[in-house]
N, C-alpha and C positions, 0 to 999 in steps of 0.2 A: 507541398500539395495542399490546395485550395477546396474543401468541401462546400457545397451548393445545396442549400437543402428545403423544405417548406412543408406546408401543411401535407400532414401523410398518417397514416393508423399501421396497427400493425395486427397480424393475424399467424395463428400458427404458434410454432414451439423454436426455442432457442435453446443454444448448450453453451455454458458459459466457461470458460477455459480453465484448467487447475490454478489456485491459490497462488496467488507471487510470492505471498510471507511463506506458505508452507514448503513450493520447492526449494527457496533459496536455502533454510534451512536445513532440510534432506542433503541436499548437495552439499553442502559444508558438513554435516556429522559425518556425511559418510564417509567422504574427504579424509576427516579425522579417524577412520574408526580399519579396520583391519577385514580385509576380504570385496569382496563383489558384493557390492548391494544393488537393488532394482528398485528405480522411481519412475512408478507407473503414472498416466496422465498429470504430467509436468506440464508447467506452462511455459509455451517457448517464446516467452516475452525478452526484450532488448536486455532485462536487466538481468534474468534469469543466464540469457545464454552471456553475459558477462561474468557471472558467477564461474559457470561450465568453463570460460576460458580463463579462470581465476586461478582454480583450484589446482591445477598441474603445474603452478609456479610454488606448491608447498609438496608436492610427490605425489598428488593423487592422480587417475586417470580415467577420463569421462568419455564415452561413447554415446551418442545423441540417434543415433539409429540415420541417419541421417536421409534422407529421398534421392531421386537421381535430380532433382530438381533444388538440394543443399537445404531442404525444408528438415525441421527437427522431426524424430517423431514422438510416439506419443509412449514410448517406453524408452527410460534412460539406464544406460547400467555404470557402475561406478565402480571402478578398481579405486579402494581405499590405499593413504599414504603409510596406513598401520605403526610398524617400527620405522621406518624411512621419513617420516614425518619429517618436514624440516624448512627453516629459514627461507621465508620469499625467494626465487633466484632471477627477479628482475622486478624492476618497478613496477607495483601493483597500479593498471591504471582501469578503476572499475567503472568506466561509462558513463553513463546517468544514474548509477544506483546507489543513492546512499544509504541500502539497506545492505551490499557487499561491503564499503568502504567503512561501515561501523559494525559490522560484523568480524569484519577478517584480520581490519590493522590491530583489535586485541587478542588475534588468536596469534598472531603474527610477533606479537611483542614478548611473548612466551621463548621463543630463541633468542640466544646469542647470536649478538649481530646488529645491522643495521639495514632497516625495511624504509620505502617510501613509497607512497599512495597518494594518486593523483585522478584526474577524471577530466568530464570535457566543462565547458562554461558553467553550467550550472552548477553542477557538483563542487567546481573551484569554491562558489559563493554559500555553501552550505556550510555552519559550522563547526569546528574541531578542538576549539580548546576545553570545552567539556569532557571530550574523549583524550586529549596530550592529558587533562589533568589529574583524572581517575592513572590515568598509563604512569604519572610519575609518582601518584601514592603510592604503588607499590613494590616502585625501588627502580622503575624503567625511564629512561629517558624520551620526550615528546614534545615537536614544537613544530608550529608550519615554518616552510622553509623560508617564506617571506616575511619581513618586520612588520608589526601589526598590523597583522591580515589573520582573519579569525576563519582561516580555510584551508585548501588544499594549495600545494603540496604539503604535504605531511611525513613529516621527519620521525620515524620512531628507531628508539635501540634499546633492546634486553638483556638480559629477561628481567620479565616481573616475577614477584616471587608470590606466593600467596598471601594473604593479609587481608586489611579491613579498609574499603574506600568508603568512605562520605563525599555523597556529592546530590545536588538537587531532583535530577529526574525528569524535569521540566520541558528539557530543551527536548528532548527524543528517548523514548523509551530502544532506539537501535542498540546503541550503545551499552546498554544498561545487559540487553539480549544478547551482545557480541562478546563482554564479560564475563557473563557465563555460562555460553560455551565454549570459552577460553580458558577456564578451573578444570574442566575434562584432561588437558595437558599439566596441570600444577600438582604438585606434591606435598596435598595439606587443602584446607579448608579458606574460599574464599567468601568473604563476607560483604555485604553491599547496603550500603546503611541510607536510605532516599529518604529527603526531608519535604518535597513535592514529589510525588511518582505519576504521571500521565499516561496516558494510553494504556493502561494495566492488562487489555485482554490480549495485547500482544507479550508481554512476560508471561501468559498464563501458558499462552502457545508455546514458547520459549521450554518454560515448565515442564509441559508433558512433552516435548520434542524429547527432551533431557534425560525424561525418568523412561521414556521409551527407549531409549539407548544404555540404559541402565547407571545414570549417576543418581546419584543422592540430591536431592534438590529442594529445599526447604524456601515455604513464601509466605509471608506473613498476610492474612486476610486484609492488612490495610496497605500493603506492599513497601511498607518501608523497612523491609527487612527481608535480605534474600540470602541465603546461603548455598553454595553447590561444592561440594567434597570432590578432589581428585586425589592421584589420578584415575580415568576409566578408559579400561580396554573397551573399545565399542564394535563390538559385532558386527557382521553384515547386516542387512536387514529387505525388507521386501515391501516398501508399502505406496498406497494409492493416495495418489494426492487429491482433499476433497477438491471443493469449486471453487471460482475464488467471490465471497462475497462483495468484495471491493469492486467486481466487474459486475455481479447481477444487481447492482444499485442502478444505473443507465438504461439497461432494458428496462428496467421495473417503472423507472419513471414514465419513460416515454409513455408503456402502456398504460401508466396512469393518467397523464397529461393529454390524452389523445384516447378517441372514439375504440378502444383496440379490444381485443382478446388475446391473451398471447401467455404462454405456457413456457415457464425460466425451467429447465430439467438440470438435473444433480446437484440437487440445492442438498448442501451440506446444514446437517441437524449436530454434529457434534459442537458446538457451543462454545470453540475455540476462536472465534471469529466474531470480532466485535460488533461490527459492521452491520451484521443481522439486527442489529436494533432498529432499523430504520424498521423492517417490517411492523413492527408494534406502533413507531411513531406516526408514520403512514395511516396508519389503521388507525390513529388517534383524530385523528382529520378526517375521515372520510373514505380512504381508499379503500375499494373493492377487491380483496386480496382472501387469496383461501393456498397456504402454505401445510401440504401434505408428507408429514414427515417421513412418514412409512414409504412410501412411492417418491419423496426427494422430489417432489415438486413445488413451484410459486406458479400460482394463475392468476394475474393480472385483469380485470375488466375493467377496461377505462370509463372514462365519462368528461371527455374533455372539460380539464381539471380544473377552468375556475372555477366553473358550475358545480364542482364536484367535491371539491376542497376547501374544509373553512373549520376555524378554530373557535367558533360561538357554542361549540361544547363544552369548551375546556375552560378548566378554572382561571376567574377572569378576563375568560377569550383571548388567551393568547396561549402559543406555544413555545415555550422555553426550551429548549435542547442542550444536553452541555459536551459536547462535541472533542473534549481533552483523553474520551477513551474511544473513540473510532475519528479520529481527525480527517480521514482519508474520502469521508463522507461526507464534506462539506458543499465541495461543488453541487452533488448530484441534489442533495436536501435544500442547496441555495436556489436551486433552477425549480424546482417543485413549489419552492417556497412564493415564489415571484406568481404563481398563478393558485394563489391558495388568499380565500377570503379571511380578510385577518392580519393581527401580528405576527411574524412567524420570530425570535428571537435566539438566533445559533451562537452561544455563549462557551464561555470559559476556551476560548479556541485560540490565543495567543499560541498555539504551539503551529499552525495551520500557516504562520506569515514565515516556517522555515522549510518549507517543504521544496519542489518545484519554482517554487515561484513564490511569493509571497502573495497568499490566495483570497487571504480580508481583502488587499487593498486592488486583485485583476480583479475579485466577482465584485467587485463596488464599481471597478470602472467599466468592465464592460457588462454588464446585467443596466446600468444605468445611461450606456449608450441604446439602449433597447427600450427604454421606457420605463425601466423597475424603477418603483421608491423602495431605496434602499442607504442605509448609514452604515457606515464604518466606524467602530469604535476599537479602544487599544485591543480588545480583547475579544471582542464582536461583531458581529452582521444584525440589524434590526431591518426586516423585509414589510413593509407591509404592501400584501402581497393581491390580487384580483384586477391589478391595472392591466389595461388593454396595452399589450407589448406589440412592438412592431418587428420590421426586420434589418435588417445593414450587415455593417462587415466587423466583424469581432475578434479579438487576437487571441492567439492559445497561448501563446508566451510559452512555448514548448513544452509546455505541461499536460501530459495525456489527459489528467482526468478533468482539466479545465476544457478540451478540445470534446471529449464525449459529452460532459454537462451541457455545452454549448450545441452540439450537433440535437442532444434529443429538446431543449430547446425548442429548436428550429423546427419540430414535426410538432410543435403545441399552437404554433403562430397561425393568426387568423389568415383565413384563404387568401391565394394572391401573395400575401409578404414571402421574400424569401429570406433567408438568413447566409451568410458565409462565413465559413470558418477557414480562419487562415493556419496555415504549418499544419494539417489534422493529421500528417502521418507520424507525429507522435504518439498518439494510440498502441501503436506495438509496443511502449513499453511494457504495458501488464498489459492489455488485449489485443493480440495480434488478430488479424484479421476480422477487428470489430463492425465495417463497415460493410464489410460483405456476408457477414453474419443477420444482421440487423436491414441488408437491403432483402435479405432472401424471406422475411415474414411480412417486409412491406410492402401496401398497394401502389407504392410509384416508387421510381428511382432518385436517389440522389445527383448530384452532377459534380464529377472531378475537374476541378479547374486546374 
């Protein structure tokens, strides 16, 4: 599916769908944990519900509420695998998410036996010997199934026993997350010793997921040191999943980018959610933002954002970003960036070229089919940003949050230009139905090609 989009504002209020990181991880403790639990406003995104069809290959049983039209709903309930817990019983093949497939092949390494874990294109080029290597520090066997190929399929056999891994951190903090909630099944005290740790607000999530289920879970203030004690009997549990801020980056833009008014509703204030920093950086440039924690709202008032955005405040006039603890933020901060007077400097983001796609080197290439001065560096994006952008036809490279950056893009571009974005029905993997969300506060329609 082909999106058609051009100058447009937006008005009115938006609800931005429950957090990707927080249900996946609901869905797997509870997986793990003994009785009925209830996950309220889940996100029923591509990868999410690859989770849900994950989980009853280890004994748990997931009920999606489902519609007469096969649509999730917005209450999930969850027969935990408790004592029945047990060994993968077919090839784990988790989609596009490689927040399931580094999540679950080390929960899965915990039995006796032999698991394997696979996915579609993408997923295959994502990599795994960080994850086989931590798996065989601790007495487990792990290797892809192909000869030097640092990806999926992925061959694992257990069990691990409990013990001490060293390993860098760097490549993805999943892994690091999928380890320990993997100690919840061991017998004895797992230790995790990072000599780079990145993304750290997702370990923190990790964290209180953990101690909210009731394990022991020790994390050092500079993150190179984690510990989580098992094993834990994990209770049923009942809880609401916040918003997901990785999705109210896109509205937020737009509204900034564009003449708009427009109201983000259930903005999560719990401070588990790295992502929220954009609000402050935002606000560091110029945007018009008033985030009401009490009432869970974001109110955007644009001001069509070259005009409106410029980093001649900031020390030296320019803005540094270091993007290694919300990486997921890159798109949406690189498209804002491109119409902001100034340097804009999104650094320390080598971990950004392993996600979807490798996303330094799409937002160089297509931000720079549009007109952006933009460089690419090992580790970086240098924007300098206020050029008059045009419009043409842009690739998603099947990466959801490369296809929304781009879409709200396309409502910043001067009158007349349109923009195209190709494949956009990637989007459902964290925001399902983001386009008809985002048409219902706009004054003009988009066009599906």
């Amino acid at each position: 599916m082909n999106i058609q989009v051009g100058k447009c504002s937006l008005k009115g209020s938006i609800v931005v769908p429950g957090s990707k990181s927080h249900t996946i991880r609901a869905l797997l403790l509870a997986s793990l944990g003994k009785g009925t639990s209830v996950i309220r406003n889940p996100l029923p995104s591509a990868d999410c519900l690859s989770t849900a069809a994950a989980v009853p290959l280890i004994g748990a049983k997931v009920n999606l509420n489902l519609s007469h039209e096969g649509e999730a709903g917005n209450q999930w309930i969850v027969e935990g695998a408790g004592d029945n817990i047990h060994l993968p019983d077919d090839v784990v093949n988790v989609g596009n998410s490689g927040s399931l497939l580094y999540f679950l092949a080390p929960i899965a390494a915990v039995f006796s036996g032999w698991s394997v874990f696979t996915g579609d294109e993408s997923i295959r080029k994502r990599p795994v010997n960080h994850l086989a290597d931590a798996i065989n520090q601790l007495g487990g066997f792990s290797q892809t199934s192909i000869p030097d190929h640092n990806g999926c399929p992925l061959v694992i056999k257990g069990p691990v026993k409990p013990g001490t891994i060293v390993t860098a951190g760097e490549v993805s903090s999943q892994y690091i997350s999928g380890l320990m909630m993997s100690a919840v099944l061991m017998n004895g005290k797992l230790e995790i010793h990072l000599s780079n740790p990145k993304e750290t607000p997702y370990l923190t999530m990790t964290q209180k997921w953990l101690e909210k289920v009731g394990a022991k879970c020790f994390v050092s203030s500079d993150f190179k040191k984690i510990e989580v004690s098992g094993p834990v009997q994990i209770s049923a549990f009942d809880e609401t999943i916040p918003s997901d801020w990785e999705g109210v980056a896109f509205p937020l833009i737009a509204g900034i980018l564009t003449n708009s008014t427009v109201t983000i509703e259930n903005i999560d204030g719990s401070g588990t959610q790295g992502d929220e920093a954009i609000v402050e950086i935002l606000s560091s440039i110029g945007a018009n933002l008033d985030w009401n924690k009490e009432n869970r709202t974001l109110t955007v008032i644009g001001g069509e954002g070259k005009n409106c955005l410029s980093t001649q405040n900031l020390e030296g006039g320019e803005l540094h970003v270091k993007m290694s603890s919300f990486p997921d933020a890159i798109c949406a901060l690189a498209v804002a960036a491109c119409f902001t007077k100034g340097k804009v400097i999104l650094e320390d983001a080598e971990v950004c070229r392993r996600k979807e796609t490798d996303r330094l080197k799409v937002l160089k290439t297509e931000l720079s089919k549009l007109g952006a001065d933009i460089e690419e560096k090992e580790d970086a994006l240098i924007i300098n940003g206020g050029k008059i952008l045009h419009g043409g036809t842009v690739e998603s490279y099947g990466d959801h949050r490369m296809a929304m950056a781009l879409y709200c893009l396309g409502l910043a571009l001067p009158e007349g230009e349109v923009l195209t974005v190709k494949d956009a029905e990637c989007c459902s993997v964290s925001f399902p139905k983001f386009f008809e969300l985002m048409e219902s506060c706009l004054n003009a329609k988009h066009k599906v090609l």
